[in-house]
C-alpha positions in Angstrom: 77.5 65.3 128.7 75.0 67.7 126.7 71.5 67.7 127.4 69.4 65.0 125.7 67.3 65.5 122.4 63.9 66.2 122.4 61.6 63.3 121.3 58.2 63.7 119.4 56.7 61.8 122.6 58.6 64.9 124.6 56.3 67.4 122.6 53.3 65.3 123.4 53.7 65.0 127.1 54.4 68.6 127.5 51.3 69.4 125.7 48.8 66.9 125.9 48.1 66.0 122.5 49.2 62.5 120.9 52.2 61.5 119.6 50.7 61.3 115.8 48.7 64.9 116.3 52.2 66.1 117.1 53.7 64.4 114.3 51.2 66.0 111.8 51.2 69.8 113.3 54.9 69.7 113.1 54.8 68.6 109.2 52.2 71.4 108.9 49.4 68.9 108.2 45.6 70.6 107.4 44.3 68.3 109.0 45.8 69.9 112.2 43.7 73.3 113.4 45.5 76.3 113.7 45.5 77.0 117.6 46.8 73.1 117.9 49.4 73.4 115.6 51.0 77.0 117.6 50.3 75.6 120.8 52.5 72.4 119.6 55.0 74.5 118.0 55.7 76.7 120.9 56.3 73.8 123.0 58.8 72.2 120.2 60.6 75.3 120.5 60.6 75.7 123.9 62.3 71.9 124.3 64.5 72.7 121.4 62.9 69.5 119.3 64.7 69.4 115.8 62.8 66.7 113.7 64.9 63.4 112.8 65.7 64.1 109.3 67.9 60.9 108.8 65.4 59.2 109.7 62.7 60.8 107.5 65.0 60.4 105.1 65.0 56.6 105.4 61.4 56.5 105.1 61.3 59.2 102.1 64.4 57.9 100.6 65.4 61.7 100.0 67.2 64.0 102.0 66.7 67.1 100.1 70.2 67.8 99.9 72.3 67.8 96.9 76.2 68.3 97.1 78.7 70.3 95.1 82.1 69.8 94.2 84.5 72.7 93.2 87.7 72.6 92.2 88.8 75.8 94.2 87.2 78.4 96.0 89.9 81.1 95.1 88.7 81.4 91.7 85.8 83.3 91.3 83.7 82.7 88.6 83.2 79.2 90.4 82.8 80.8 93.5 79.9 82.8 91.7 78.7 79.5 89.6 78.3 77.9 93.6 76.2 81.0 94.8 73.9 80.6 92.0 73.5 76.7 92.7 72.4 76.9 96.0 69.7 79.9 95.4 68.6 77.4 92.7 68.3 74.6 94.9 67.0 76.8 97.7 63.6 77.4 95.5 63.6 73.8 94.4 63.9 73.1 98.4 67.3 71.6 98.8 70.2 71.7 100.8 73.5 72.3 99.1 76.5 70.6 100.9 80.1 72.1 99.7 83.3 70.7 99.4 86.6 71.9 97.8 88.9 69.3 95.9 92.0 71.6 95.5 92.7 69.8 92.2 93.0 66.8 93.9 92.0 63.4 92.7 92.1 62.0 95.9 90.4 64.7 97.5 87.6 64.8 95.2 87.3 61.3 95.5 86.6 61.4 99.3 84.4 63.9 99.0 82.2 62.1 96.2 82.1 59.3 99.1 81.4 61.6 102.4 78.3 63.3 100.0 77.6 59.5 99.3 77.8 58.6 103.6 75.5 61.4 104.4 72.8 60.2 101.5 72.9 63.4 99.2 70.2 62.6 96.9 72.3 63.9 93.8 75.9 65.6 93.2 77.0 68.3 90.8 80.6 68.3 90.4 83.5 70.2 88.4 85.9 67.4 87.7 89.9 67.8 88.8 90.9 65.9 85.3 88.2 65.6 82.9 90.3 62.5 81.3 90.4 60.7 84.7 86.3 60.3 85.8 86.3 56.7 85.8 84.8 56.9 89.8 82.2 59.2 88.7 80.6 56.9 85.7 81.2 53.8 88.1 78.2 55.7 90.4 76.1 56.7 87.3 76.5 53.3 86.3 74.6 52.5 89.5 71.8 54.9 88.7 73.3 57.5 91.2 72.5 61.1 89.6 75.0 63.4 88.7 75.9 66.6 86.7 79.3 67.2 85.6 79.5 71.2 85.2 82.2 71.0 82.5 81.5 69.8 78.6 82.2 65.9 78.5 80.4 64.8 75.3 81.5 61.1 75.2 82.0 60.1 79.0 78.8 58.6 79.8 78.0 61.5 82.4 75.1 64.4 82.2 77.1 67.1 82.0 76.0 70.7 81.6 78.5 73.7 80.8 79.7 76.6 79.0 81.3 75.3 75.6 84.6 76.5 76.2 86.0 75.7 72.7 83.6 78.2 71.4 84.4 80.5 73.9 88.4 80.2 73.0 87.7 79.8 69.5 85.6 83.3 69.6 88.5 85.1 71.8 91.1 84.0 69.3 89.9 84.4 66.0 88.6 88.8 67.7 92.3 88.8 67.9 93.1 87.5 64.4 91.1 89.4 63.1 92.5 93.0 64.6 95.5 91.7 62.7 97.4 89.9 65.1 99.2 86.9 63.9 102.1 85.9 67.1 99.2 85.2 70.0 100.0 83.5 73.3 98.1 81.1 75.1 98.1 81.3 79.2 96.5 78.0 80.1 97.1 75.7 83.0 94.3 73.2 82.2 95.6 70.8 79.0 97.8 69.7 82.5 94.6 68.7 84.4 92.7 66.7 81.0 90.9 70.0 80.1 92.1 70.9 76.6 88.8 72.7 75.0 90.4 76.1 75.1 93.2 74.6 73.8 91.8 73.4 70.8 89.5 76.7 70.0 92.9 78.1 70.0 94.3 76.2 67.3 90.9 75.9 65.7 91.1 79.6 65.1 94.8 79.4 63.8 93.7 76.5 61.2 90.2 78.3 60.1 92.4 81.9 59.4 95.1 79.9 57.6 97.6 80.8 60.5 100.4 78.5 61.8 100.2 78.5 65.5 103.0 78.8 67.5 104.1 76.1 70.4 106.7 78.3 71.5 103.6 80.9 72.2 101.8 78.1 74.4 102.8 78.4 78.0 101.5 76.7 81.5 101.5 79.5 84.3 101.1 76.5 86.8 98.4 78.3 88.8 95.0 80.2 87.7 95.5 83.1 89.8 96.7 86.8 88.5 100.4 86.3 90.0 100.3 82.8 87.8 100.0 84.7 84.9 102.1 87.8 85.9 105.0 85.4 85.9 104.3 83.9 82.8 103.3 87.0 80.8 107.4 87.9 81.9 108.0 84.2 80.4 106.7 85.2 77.4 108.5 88.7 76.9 111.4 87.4 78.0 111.8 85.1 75.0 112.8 85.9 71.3 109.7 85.5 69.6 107.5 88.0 71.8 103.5 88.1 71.5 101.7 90.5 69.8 98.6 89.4 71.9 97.8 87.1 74.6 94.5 84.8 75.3 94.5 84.0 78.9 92.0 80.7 79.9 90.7 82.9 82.9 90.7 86.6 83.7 92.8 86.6 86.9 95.6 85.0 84.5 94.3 88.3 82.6 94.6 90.3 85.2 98.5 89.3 85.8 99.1 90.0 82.2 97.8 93.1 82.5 99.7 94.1 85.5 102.8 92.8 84.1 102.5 94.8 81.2 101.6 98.2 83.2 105.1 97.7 84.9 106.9 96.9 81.9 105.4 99.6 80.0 103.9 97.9 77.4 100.8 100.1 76.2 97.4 98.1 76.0 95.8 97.5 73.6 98.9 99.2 71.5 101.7 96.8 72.1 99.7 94.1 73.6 96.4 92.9 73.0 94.9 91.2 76.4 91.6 88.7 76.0 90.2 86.6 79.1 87.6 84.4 80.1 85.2 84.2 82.4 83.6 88.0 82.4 84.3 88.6 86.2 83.2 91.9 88.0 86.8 93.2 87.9 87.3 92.7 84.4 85.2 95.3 83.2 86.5 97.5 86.0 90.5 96.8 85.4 92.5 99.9 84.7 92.2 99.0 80.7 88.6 97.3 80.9 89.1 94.0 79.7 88.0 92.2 76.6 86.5 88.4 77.6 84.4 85.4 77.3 81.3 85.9 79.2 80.5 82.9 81.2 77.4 83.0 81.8 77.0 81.5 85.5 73.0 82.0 86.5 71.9 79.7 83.1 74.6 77.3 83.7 73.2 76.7 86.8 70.2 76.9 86.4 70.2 74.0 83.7 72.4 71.7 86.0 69.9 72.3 88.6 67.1 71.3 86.7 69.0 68.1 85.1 69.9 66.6 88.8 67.0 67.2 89.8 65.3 65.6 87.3 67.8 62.6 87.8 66.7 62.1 90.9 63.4 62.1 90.3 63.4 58.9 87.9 66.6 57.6 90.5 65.5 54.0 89.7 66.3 54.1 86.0 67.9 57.0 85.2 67.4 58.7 81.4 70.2 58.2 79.1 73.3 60.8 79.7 73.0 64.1 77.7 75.3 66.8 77.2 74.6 70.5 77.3 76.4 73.4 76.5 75.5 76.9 76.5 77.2 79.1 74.2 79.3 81.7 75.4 79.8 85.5 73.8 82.7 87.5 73.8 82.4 91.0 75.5 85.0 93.0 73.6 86.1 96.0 75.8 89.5 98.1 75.9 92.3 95.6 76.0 91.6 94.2 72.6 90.6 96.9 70.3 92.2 97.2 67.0 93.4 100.4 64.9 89.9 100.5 62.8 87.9 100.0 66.5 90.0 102.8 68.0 89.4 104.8 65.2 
């Protein structure tokens, strides 16, 4: 058996003062001198007290801590989209509680209701299937705030995110522009209800006049740089070879780069690379890599501020609203055309 908590009336006996004196020189109260509240202290310490925050929270009816719910880990722009968060909701003086849903329905499902058990006060959450979110409105429904961090304009859930059909349509139309007219889609998400790059893809075909071609559209099955290693060597492997290749992320980028520095393809010469996401190693590739910046810090920043503000008005919550933040395209190496190369 461990040794038992400290109580409040622990702190008083040891140091003489009430229970309620305690109470307020713990909370930093002014109405507490100085010398009470260090003598207090050091004797909290000393007992190893650590206030009741469940039940403060039952009194407040906040616990100051906000969860987050990421699809995976391994990719990093989300990994740098969750650092962000929390420093966000560090200065607004919250907690942030992680969990992972591996692109799993179920998974992300459980963890919605274990944030739910331990009384987060709000939850901001990249969806597994932006089609399948009928859990999520259910709790909205119920005045429960929360932030979807990918665009979802008609679901009845805040949402805050990059517009990512901008970002694609930008990517694609640098490309047809530079001349190239066979480009390749790498882009495991239509799978998982996320088809905005999708249709910036074919938006950019349709606006430029230019059939797109199915046979061009491929799943890697996976997000990470060997996903689309393998299914750059799909692509060359076929009849009707790329000229270029749009990638929905830049490790998928990253593959297709590699794949093409074993196969001896020259970049930007023969191929034509673009990714998304603007991740550190992007720029620092072997052939710097043209991309979609995604601009983590304002992303976050505005989905901190909307659950927050959620919570705050908890009883009757404002009617959803969606917001996007525009993306730009960083053109670097892997794209340039004969004119940009001179």
């Amino acid at each position: 058996m461990g040794k038992p908590l400290a109580r409040l009336k622990d702190v008083a006996e040891k140091t003489g003062f009430s229970i309620n004196t305690v109470s307020l020189a713990l909370r930093d109260s002014p109405r507490i001198p100085s010398e009470t509240k260090v003598i207090i202290r050091e004797a909290a310490s000393e007992l190893n007290y650590l206030p009741n925050y469940v039940a403060k929270s039952l009194v407040n009816q906040e616990t100051k801590s906000i969860g987050l719910i990421l699809t995976d880990l391994e990719n990093p722009i989300l990994t740098h989209v969750a650092q962000a968060i929390e420093s966000h909701l560090a200065k607004a003086g919250y907690t942030t509680l992680f969990a992972t849903s591996n692109n799993n329905l179920e998974v992300e499902t459980r963890m919605i209701e274990t944030f739910r058990s331990r009384r987060a006060d709000g939850m901001l959450i990249f969806p597994t299937n932006h089609n399948r979110l009928d859990h999520i409105r259910a709790l909205r429904q119920r005045n429960y705030p929360i932030v979807l961090l990918v665009g979802s304009s008609d679901s009845g859930i805040d949402a805050v995110s990059m517009n990512e059909q901008m970002g694609a349509y930008k990517a694609v139309s640098h490309l047809i522009g530079n001349g190239h007219k066979a480009i390749a889609l790498i882009d495991p998400a239509p799978a998982l209800g996320n088809i905005e790059k999708r249709e910036g893809y074919l938006q950019a075909h349709a606006d430029a006049g230019l059939a797109a071609r199915p046979e061009l559209v491929i799943d890697p099955k996976g997000h990470s740089a060997e996903a689309g290693y393998w299914a750059m060597a799909s692509l060359m492997s076929r009849d009707d070879k790329p000229t270029a290749v749009f990638a929905s992320n830049d490790s998928l980028a990253l593959g297709v780069l590699r794949f093409c520095a074993q196969a001896g393809l020259r970049v930007p010469t023969d191929i034509a690379i673009v990714g998304f996401d603007n991740i550190e190693f992007a720029e620092y590739a072997v052939t710097p890599l043209t991309t979609v910046d995604y601009n983590a810090s304002r992303v976050s920043q505005l989905a901190v501020e909307r659950v927050i503000e959620l919570i705050r008005h908890r009883d009757e919550l404002p009617p959803p609203r969606n917001t996007q933040v525009t993306p730009d395209l960083v053109v670097r190496e892997s794209s340039l055309g004969l004119r940009d190369r001179g």
